[in-house]
Structures are given as structure tokens and as C-alpha cells.
C-alpha positions in Angstrom: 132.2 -141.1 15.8 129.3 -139.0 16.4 129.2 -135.3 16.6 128.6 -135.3 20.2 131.4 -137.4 20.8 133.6 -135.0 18.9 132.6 -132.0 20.4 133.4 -134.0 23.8 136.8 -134.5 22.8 137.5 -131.2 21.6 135.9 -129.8 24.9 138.8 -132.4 27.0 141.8 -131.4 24.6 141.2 -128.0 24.9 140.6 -128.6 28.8 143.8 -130.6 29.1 145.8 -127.8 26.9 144.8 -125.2 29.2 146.1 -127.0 31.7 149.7 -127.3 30.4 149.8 -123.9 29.3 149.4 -123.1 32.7 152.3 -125.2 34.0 154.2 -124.2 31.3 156.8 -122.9 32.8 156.8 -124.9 35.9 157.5 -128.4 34.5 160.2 -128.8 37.1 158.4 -131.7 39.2 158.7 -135.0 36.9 158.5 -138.4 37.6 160.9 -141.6 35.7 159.4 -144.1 34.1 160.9 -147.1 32.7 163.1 -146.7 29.3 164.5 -143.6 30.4 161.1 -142.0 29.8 159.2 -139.5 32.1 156.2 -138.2 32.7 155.7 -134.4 34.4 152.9 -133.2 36.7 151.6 -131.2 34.1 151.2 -134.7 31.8 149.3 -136.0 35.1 146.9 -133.0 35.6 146.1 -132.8 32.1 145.1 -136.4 31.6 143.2 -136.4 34.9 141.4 -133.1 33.3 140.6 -134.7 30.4 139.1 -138.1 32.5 137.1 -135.6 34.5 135.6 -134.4 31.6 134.9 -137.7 30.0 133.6 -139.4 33.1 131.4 -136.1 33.3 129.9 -137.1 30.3 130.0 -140.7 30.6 129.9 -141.6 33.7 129.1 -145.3 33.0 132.5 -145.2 30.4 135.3 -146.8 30.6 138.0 -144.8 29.7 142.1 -145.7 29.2 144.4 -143.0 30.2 147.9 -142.8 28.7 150.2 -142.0 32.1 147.6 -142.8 34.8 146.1 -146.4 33.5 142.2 -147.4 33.4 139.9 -145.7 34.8 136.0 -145.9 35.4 133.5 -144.3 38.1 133.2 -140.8 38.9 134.7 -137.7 38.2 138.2 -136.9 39.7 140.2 -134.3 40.4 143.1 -133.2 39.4 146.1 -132.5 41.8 147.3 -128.8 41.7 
């Protein structure tokens, strides 16, 4: 991995943490998933934060998301 591409991916964790700190405390609105499993807005939001920033930077990447599947194009925006 190159150094930009680490710097990138500091740059969208630390993006995406801000983002759950934020909700922190409001992780009320969640969503069930198979296996008993869930996922919160907060897990949403953050992962579309870190696609925005990734897609940003790559625009012509390709990109797999954990909770919100592939993704590819540009930039989007992540619900509030």
C-alpha cells in the first residue's frame, strides 16, 4: 500500500469516527438484519462518510462497503 493510500484511509477512519462520536448517544434508530444482527444509523452514516471520501479521491474506484454493499461513481452523501 502506498503512503497516499494510507493517509487516505486514515483521513476516512477518522472521518467515519467523527461521525459516530457524534451519534453517540443517539444510537436509538437501528435496523435488523439477518442472524439477529443489526446495523444503526450511525453504522450507515459513517460508512457512507468514509465512501464519500474514498470516491473523492478515487472517483474511478470501486469500492465495497460493509453494511451498504458496492459502490462506484460519485460522491454521496450521507443521511443526517
Amino acid at each position: 500500500m502506498e503512503k497516499l493510500d494510507v493517509a487516505l484511509a486514515v483521513r476516512a477512519t477518522e472521518a467515519a469516527s467523527g461521525v459516530m462520536r457524534d451519534q453517540f448517544r443517539d444510537l436509538a434508530t437501528r435496523y435488523d438484519k439477518e442472524d439477529e444482527d443489526f446495523v444503526t444509523q450511525a453504522d450507515l452514516a459513517a460508512g457512507l462518510t468514509i465512501l464519500d471520501i474514498l470516491l473523492a479521491a478515487r472517483p474511478g474506484g470501486r469500492f465495497l462497503a460493509g453494511e451498504s454493499g458496492t459502490h462506484r461513481g460519485p460522491p454521496r452523501t450521507a443521511p443526517s
